[in-house]
N, C-alpha and C positions, 0 to 999 in steps of 0.2 A: 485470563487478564494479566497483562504486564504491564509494569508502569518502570519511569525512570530509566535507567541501563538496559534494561529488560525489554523497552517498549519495541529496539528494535530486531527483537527477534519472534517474527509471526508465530512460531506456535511453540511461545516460550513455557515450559511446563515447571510450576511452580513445585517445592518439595518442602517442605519442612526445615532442612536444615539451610537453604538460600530465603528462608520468605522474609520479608519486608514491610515496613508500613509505608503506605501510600502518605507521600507528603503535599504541602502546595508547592505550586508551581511545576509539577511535573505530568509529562506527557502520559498518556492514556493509549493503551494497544486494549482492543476487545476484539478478538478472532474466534468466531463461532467457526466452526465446519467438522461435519461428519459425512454416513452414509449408509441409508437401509440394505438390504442384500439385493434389491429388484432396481438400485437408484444410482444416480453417476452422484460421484461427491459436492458436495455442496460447498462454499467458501465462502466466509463474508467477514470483511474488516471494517471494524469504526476506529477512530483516533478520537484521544480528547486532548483536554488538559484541563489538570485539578487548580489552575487560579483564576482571578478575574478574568484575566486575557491574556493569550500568548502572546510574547513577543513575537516582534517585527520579522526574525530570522525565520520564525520557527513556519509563521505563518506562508512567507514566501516557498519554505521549503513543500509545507504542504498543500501549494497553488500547484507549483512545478510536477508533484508527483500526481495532483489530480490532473494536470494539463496531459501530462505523458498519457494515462489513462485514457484520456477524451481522443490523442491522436492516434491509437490502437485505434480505437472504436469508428474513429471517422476512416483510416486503412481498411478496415474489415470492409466498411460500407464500400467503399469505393471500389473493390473489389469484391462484392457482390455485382453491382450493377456493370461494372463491365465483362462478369463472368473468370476475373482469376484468378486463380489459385495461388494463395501465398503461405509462405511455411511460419514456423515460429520467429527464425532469425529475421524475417522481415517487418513484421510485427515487431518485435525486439528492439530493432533500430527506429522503428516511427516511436518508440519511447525514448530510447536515449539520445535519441538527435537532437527532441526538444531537453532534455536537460543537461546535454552539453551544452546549447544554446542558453545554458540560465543560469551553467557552470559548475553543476549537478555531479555528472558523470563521471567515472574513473575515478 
């Protein structure tokens, strides 16, 4: 779990000598992932935030990065059904097209 500074680095490993208390109003990282010896790795991120409500920025930031997500997902499909092969960097850009488009990127 990382929270605050922390949140944005997915597999932020906390130590002893950086740890912190969880305040209000800050962002929430919970990155579960491992993997048995018979098993492909497994990955799964939630985000929160510890106040009432995030703000407006934060919320838009985290539309854009689930939008990005959903347009991978809709590339894959689409290239399922017509049968083509596409590599990572393609997939890559159907995410940051849309969040250059939202001002995201770079």
């Amino acid at each position: 779990m990382a929270f605050g500074a922390n949140a944005a680095n997915p597999h932020h490993d906390p130590k002893e000598a950086d740890e912190r208390v969880l305040r209000a109003d800050e962002v929430v990282l919970l990155d579960l992932w491992g993997q048995t010896p018979s098993t492909v790795w497994a990955d799964q991120t939630w985000m929160g935030f510890s106040g009432a409500a995030p703000p407006d920025e934060l919320v838009a930031v985290w539309e854009a990065v689930r939008d990005a997500r959903d347009a991978v997902v809709q590339r894959l499909r689409q290239a399922h059904v017509t049968g083509e092969q596409v590599t990572g960097s393609v997939l890559d850009e159907a995410a940051r097209g849309l969040l250059r488009e939202r001002g995201y990127a770079e």
